[in-house]
C-alpha positions as CSV (number, residue, x, y, z in Angstrom):
1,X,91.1,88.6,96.7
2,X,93.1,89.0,93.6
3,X,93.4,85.3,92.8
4,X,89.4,84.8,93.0
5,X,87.5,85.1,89.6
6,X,85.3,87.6,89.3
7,X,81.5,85.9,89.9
8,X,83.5,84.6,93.3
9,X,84.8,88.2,94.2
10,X,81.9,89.4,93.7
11,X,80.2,87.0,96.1
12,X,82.4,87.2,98.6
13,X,81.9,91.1,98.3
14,X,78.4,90.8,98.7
15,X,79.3,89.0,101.9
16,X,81.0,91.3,103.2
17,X,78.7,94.0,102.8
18,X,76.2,92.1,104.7
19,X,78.3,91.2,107.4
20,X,79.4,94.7,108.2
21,X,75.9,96.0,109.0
22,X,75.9,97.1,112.5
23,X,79.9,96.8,112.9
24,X,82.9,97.8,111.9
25,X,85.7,95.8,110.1
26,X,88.9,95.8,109.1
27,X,89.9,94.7,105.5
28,X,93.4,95.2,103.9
29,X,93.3,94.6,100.3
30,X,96.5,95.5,97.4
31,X,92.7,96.3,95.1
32,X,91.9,99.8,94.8
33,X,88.4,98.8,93.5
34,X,88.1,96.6,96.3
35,X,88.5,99.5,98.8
36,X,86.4,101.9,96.8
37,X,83.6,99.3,96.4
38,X,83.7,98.1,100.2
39,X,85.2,100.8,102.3
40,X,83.2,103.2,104.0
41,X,87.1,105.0,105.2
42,X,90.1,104.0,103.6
43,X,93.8,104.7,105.3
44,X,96.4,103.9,103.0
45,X,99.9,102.6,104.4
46,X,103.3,102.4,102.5
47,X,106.8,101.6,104.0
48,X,105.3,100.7,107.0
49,X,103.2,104.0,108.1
50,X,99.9,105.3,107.5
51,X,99.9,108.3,105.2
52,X,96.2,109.1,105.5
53,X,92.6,108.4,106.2
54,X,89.4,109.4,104.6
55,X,86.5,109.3,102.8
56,X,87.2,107.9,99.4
57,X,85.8,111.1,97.8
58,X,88.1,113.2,100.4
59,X,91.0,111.1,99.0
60,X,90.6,111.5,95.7
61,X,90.8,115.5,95.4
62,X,92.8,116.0,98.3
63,X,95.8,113.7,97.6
64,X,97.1,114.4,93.9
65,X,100.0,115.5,92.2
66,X,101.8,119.0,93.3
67,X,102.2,120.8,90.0
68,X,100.9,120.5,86.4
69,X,103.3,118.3,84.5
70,X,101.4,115.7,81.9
71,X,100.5,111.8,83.5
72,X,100.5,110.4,80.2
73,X,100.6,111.4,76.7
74,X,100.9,109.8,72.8
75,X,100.8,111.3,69.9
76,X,96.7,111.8,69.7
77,X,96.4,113.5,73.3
78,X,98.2,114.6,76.6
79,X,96.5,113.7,80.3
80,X,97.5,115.9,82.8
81,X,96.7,115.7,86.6
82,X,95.6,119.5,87.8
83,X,96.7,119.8,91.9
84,X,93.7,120.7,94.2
85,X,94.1,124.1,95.1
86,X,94.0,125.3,91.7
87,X,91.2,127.1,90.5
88,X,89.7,124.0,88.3
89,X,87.0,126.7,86.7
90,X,89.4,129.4,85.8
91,X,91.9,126.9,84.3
92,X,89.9,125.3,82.4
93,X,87.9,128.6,81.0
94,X,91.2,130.0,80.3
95,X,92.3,127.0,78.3
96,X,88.7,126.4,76.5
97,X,89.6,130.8,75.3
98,X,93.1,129.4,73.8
99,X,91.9,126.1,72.4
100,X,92.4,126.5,69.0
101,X,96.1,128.9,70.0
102,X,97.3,125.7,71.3
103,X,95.6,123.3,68.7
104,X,93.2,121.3,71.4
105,X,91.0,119.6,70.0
106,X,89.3,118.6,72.5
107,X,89.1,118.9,76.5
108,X,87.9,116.5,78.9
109,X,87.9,117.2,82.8
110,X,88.0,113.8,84.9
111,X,88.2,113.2,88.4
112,X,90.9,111.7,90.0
113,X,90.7,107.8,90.4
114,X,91.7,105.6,94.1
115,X,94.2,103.9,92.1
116,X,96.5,107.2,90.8
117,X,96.2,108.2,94.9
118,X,98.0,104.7,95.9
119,X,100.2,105.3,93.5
120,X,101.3,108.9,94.2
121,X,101.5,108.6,97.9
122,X,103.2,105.2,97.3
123,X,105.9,107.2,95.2
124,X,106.5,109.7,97.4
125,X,106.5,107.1,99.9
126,X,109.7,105.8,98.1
127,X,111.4,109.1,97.7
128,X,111.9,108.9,101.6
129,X,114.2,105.5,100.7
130,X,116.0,108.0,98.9
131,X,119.3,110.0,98.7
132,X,120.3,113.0,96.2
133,X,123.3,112.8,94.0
134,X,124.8,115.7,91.7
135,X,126.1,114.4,88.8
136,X,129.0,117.0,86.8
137,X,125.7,117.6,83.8
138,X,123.9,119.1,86.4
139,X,121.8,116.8,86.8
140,X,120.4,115.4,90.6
141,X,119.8,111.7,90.3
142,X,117.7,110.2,93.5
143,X,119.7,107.0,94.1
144,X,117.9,104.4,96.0
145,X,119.2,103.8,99.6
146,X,121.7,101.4,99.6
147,X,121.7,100.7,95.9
148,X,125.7,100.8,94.2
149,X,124.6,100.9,90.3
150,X,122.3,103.9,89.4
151,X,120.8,104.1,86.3
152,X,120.1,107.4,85.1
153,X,116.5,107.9,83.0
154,X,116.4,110.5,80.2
155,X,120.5,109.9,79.0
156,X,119.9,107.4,76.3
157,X,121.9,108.5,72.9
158,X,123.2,106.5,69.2
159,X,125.8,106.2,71.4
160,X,125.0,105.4,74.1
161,X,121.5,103.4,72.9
162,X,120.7,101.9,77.3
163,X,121.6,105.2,78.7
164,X,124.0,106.3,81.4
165,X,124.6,105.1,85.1
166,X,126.6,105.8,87.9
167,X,128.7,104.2,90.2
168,X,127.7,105.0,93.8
169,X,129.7,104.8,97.1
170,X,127.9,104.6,100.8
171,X,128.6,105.0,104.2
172,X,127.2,105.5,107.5
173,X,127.0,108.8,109.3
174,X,127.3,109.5,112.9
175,X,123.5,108.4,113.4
176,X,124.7,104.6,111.4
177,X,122.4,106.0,108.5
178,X,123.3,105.4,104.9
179,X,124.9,108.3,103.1
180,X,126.1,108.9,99.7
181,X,130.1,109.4,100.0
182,X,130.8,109.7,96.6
183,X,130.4,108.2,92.8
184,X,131.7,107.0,89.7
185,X,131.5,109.7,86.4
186,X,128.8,108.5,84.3
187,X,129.1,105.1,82.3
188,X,127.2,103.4,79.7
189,X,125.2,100.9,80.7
190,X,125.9,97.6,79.9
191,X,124.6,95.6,76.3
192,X,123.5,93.0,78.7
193,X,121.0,95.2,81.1
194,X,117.2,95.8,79.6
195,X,116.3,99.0,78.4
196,X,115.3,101.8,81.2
197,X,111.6,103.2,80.6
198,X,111.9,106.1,78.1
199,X,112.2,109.2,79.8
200,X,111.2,113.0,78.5
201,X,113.4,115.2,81.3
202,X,111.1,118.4,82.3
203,X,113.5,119.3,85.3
204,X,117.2,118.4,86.5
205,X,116.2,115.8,89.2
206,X,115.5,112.3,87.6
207,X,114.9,109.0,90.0
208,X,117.6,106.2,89.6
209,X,116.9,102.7,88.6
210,X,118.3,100.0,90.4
211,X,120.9,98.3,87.9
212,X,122.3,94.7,88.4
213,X,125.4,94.0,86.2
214,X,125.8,90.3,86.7
C-alpha cells in the first residue's frame, strides 16, 4: 500500500482491522509499519524462504545483530545495536561507571525497531548469494554469485580516489554450482563508475559491490 496517501492507508487499515475479527488473513506488505500496525504474527521471507515467525515483540529482541560493532555514527554520537544474549543491565551499568573515561555524554538505551530486523535477516539473507575471495592484502572480499567486477569497500586512497576492484573468474563444480576459480590483482576503479559507500574496515572481510564498466 505504498502508493496510497496516507488518510487512504490509513482507511484501508482500519478496514482491515475490522475485517479480521473472527478470522485469520494473510497480508504481504514490503511496509514494516504496515506489519507492525496490522499483524498479530509476522513471518518474514527473503530469497524465496521463510526465515522466521513471531510475535512482533519476539522479533524484535530475538533477531538482531551478532556482535557489538556501531549501526551508525557522525561526529556528535555513535548507535550501536547490543545482541540479545548480552546482559543489557550489566553493560549498560558498566558503561554509565566509565562515562566520563570514554567521554559519553550521554546514553540512551532503545529497543530494536521491525524495520532494522528486515533488514538484518534480509542481509544475511544475501550472504547466502555469496562466495569468499582472498585477496594478496589479506583481505576476504564476499563477491556476489555470479558477479565478474567486484568492488572492494574500505580501499579508496589520493590515488586511488573510487577505490579498488577485482576481476573475478567462475565456474561450475561437480554439483553445476557457481565457484570462484580465480581473480584479477586489484585495479582501480574506473573514473566513469560512482563512488562506493564510504567504508570504515573493523575486520578483514568486506562485501563486494557489483561494478558495471560499460
Amino acid at each position: 500500500m505504498t502508493c496510497l496517501d496516507p488518510i487512504t492507508k490509513e482507511h484501508v487499515w482500519h478496514i482491515i482491522e475490522d475485517a479480521k475479527k473472527g478470522r485469520a488473513i494473510v497480508l504481504t506488505t514490503h511496509s514494516a509499519e504496515e506489519a507492525h500496525i496490522l499483524s498479530d504474527c509476522i513471518g518474514i521471507l527473503a530469497k524465496g524462504r521463510l526465515r522466521c515467525i513471531g510475535l512482533p515483540k519476539r522479533l524484535t529482541s530475538r533477531f538482531v545483530y551478532l556482535d557489538v560493532v556501531p549501526k551508525e555514527e557522525n561526529k556528535a554520537f555513535l548507535a550501536f545495536n547490543i545482541p540479545h544474549d548480552r546482559e543489557a543491565s550489566k553493560f549498560f551499568g558498566e558503561l554509565e561507571e566509565r562515562q566520563t573515561e570514554f567521554g559519553i555524554a550521554d546514553i540512551e538505551p532503545g529497543l530494536t525497531s521491525l524495520e532494522e530486523v528486515f533488514m538484518n535477516i534480509a542481509k544475511k539473507a544475501e550472504l547466502e548469494s555469496m562466495e569468499s575471495l582472498t585477496l594478496s592484502s589479506c583481505i576476504v572480499v564476499q563477491a556476489p554469485l555470479g558477479a565478474r567486477f567486484v568492488g572492494i569497500p574500505g580501499r579508496e586512497s589520493a590515488e586511488n580516489p573510487r577505490g579498488l576492484m577485482v576481476d573475478v573468474e567462475w565456474e561450475q563444480d561437480d554439483t553445476g554450482l557457481l565457484c570462484i576459480s580465480g581473480h584479477s590483482v586489484e585495479t582501480p576503479v574506473p573514473p566513469s563508475i560512482p563512488r562506493m559507500p564510504s567504508l570504515r574496515r573493523r575486520s578483514r572481510t568486506v562485501q563486494g559491490v557489483v561494478i558495471d564498466p560499460k
